[in-house]
N, C-alpha and C positions, 0 to 999 in steps of 0.2 A: 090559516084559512085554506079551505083546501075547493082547487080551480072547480073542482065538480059539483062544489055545493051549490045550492041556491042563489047566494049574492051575485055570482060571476055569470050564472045565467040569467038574471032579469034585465030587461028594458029599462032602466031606469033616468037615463036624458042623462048619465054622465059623460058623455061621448064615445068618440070610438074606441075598440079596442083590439089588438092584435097577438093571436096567436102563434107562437113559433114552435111551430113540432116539428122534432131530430126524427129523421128517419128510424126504421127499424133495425136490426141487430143483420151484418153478414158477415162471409166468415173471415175476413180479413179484417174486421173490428176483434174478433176473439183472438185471433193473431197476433193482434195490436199490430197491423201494419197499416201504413200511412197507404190511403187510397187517392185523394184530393180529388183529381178531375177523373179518375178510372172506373168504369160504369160496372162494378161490382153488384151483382142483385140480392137482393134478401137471403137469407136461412128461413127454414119453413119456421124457427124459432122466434124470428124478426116477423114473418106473417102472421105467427100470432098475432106475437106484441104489438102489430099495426094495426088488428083485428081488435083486440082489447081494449086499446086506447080510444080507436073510433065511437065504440059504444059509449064514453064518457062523455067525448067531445062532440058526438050529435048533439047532445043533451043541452049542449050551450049553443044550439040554437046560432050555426054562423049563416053567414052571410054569403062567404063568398072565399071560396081554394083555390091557392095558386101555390105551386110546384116547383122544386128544380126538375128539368127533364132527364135527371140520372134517372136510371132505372131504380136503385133502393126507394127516392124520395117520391117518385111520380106513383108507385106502385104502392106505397106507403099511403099517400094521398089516395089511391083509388079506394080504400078500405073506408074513409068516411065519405067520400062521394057514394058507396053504396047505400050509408046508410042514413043520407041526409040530400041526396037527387041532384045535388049539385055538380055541377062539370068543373071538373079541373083542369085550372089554365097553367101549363107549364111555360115557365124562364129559361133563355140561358144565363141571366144576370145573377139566378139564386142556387147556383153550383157549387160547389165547395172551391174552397183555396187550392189553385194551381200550383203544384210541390216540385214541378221540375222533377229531376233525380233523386229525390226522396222519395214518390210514389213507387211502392209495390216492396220498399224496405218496413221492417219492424223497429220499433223505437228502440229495441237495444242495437240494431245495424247504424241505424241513422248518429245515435250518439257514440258508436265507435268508431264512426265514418270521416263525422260532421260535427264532433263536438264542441267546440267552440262555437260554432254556430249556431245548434241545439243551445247551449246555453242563451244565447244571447236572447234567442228568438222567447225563452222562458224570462227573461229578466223585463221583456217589454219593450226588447231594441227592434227597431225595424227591421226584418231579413227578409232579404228575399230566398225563402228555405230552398233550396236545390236549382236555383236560379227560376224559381216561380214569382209568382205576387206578392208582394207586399198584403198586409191585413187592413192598411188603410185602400187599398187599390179595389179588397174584394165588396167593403165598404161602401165604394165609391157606385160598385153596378150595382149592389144590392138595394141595400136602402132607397132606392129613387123607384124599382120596383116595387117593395111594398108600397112607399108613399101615393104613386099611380093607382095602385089597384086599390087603396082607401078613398079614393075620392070616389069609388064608384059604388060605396055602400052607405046604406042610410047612417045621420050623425049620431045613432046609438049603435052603428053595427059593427058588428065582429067579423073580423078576417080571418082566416087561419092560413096561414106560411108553411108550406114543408118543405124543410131544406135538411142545412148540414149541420154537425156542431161549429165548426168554425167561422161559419157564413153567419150563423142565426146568433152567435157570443159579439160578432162585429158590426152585427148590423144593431143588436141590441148596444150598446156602445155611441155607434154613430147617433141614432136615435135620441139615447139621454144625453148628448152631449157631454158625455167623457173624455177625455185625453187617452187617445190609443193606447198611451204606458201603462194606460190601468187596465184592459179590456183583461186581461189574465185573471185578474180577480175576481170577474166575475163566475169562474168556471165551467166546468164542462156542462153537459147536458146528455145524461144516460140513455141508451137508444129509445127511441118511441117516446121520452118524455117531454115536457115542454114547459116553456117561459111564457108568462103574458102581462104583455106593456097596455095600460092605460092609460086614456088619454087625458089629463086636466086642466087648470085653468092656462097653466105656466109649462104646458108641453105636456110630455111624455112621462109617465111614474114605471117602475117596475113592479107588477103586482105580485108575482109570481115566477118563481125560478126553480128548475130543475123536476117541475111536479109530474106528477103520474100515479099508477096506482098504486106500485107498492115500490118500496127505497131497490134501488137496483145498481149495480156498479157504473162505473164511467168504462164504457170500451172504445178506449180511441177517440176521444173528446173531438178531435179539429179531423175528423175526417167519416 
């Protein structure tokens, strides 16, 4: 089922539902270098793809953008405020995972650096990668901001989130009530595409993961 058809955008009294779109592509995602909290801006390639994607997601008719105020994700987010008149309210709760001394390294640096801890951090162990946060920590600021900013649209409305890969895999986690150890599982989310959790009787469902317009790589899933 694909998020742009029909179904996903009707009104139809099933409750709310929340969008989570990865910002668009920069050039330290093609690097594969770990960014976290470092205010890296788009490639005109990622403006596109923010440009691209927005036209789909006017379409489902939201409610109501809210932002990390890195420049990729806030600038990402202005590309569907153009074309749907909504103002985008930016977070600092919806940032990416703070990486400490991994930020500005590439994942072949980090795992010849850091490997043991690269490992562990892929097996579901708790790390605080470069003496950053924890993924239950980033978790912990995130998710409370989405939850806030649903209360403030009608009970069939749609939100849309623009954040990180790693904010938007943890908070999707936190939400279905997962065990952290699993959050891995659920994978990355290729620049500009996006997840969308539905709301039902017994919480939160996952409708949709990794979707967008056409299959695209993962660059730099958690940053």
């Amino acid at each position: 089922m694909s998020v742009a058809g029909g179904r996903a955008a009707e009104r139809d009294g099933r409750g709310r539902r929340i969008i989570l779109w990865r910002h668009g592509q920069t050039s330290w995602n093609t690097a594969r270098r770990f960014q976290g909290t470092t205010d890296v801006p788009l490639t005109e390639t990622g403006l596109a793809q923010a440009r691209r994607a927005a036209r789909l997601l006017a379409g489902l008719r939201p409610d109501a953008i809210i932002a990390s105020d890195l420049e990729r994700a806030a600038r990402t987010a202005a590309e569907l405020a153009e074309f749907t008149s909504l103002e985008v309210v930016t977070e600092t709760g919806l940032r990416e995972t703070y990486a400490g001394s991994w930020q500005g390294l590439t994942h072949d640096e980090i795992m010849a650096r850091h490997g043991e801890e690269y490992a562990a951090w892929k097996r579901g162990e708790p790390v605080r990668r470069g003496g950053g946060e924890l993924e239950t920590e980033v978790a912990d600021r995130a998710a409370p901001v989405v939850l806030r900013h649903l209360e403030k649209i009608p009970e069939d409305g749609t939100l849309v989130v623009v954040s990180h890969g790693g904010t938007i895999r943890t908070t999707i986690g936190r939400l279905l009530g997962l065990d952290p150890r699993s959050w891995e599982s659920l994978g990355g989310l290729s620049n500009c595409c996006w997840s969308v959790l539905g709301q039902g009787a017994r919480g939160w469902r996952l409708l949709e993961h990794n979707a967008g317009t056409l299959p695209e790589p993962v660059l730099g899933d958690d940053d």
